[in-house]
N, C-alpha and C positions, 0 to 999 in steps of 0.2 A: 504494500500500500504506500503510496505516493504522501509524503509528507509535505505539510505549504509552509513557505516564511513569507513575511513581508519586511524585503529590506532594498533599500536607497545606497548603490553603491556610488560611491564617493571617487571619480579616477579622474584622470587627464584625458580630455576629449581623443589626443592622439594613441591611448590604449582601448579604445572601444572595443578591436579585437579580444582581447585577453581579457576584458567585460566576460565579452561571450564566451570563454574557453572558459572563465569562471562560472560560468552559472551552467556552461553545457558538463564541466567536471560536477559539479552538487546534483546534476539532472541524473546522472548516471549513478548514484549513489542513492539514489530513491528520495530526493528531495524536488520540490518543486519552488523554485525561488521567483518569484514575482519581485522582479526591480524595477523600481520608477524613477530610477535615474535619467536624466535629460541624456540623450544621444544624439546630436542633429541630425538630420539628413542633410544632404551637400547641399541645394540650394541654401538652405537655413543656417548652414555652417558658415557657410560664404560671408551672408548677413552678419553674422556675430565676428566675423572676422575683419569685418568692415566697420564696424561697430557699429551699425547700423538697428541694432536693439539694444534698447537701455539698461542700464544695470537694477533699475528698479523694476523692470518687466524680468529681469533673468531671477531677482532675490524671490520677484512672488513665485514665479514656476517653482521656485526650486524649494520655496516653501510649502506649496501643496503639493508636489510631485511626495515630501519628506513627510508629510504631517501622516499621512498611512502608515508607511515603515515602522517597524519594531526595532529595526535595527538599522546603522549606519555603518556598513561596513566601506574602508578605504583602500582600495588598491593601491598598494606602496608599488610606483614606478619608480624608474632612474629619475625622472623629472616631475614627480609629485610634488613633491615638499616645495618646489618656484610656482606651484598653479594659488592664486590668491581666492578662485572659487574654490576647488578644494581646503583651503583654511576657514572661508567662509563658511562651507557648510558643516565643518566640523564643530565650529562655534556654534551655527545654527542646530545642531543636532545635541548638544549639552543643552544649551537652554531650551530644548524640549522635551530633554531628560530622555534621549535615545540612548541605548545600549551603542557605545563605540570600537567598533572588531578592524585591525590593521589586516590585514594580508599580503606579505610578500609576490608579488607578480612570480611567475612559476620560472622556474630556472631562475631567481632573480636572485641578485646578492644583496651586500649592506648597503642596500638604498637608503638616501638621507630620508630620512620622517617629516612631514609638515611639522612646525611648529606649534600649532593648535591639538595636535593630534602627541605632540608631546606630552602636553599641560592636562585631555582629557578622555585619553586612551584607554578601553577598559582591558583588550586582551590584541595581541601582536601573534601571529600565526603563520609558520611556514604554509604556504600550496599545496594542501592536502585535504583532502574532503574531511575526515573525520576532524582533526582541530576547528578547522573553519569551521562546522557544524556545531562542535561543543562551544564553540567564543560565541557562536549567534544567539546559542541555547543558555547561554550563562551557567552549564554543565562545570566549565574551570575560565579562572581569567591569564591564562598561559602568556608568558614574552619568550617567543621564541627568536633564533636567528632564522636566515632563509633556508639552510640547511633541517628545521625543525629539531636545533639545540635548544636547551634552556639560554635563556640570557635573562640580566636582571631585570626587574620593571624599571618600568619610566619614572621620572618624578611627576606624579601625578594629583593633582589637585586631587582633595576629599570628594565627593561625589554625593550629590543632596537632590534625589525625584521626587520630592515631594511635592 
């Protein structure tokens, strides 16, 4: 039986692939992940790349795109941590008191972390179905490296859903 999450991942528009290698690895493990994460399509991309849509038109999408999600999980790319919407939504996703899940892009090494995802990270995960699963599931709040070692936690702000 096919299990559902509802999660908002968090990447740089230029990993949209490895988006989908992400959710197509959790599909194959009998999860079904519903992400409402913004992906343009190229016309649309073009726009945003022209700046041509406002930043107050992109914070609301990404605001109701996130208010469903249970979870915020962020694809740690090589060039995550310079995307300033990725820092945005990690902020956005604390003050909505999302559960915050890192995952290393697959084959990926010690990619730098956003800065906001320093401050309120709940669990960092090698690319692997079952961690990724248990970080969404709040089963453990693991920091691994990319290899799926222990590494220590983050310095992480106290954490208050109420």
């Amino acid at each position: 039986m096919t299990q559902r999450r509802h999660v908002f991942i968090s990447h740089h528009h230029a990993d949209d692939q490895k988006v989908s290698g992400l959710t197509s690895m959790l599909s194959r493990a009998g999860y079904d992940v519903r992400n409402s994460s913004i992906r343009a399509k190229p016309a649309n991309q073009r726009l945003l790349d022209q700046g041509r849509i406002s930043d107050r038109v992109i914070a609301r999408l990404l605001r109701m795109k996130m208010s469903w999600a249970t979870t915020v999980v962020v694809l740690i790319g090589r060039e995550t941590h310079t995307r300033p919407w990725v820092n945005w939504e990690i902020n956005k996703a604390q003050e909505l008191g999302k559960r915050i899940v890192g995952v290393y892009e697959r084959g990926g090494t010690e990619n730098d972390l956003p800065e906001s995802f320093k401050k309120y990270g709940d669990a960092l995960v090698a690319w692997n179905s079952d961690s990724v699963i248990d970080a969404i599931d709040a089963k453990v709040d693991p920091f691994q490296n990319p290899d799926g070692t222990p590494r220590q936690p983050l310095n992480i702000a106290p954490r208050n859903n109420c």
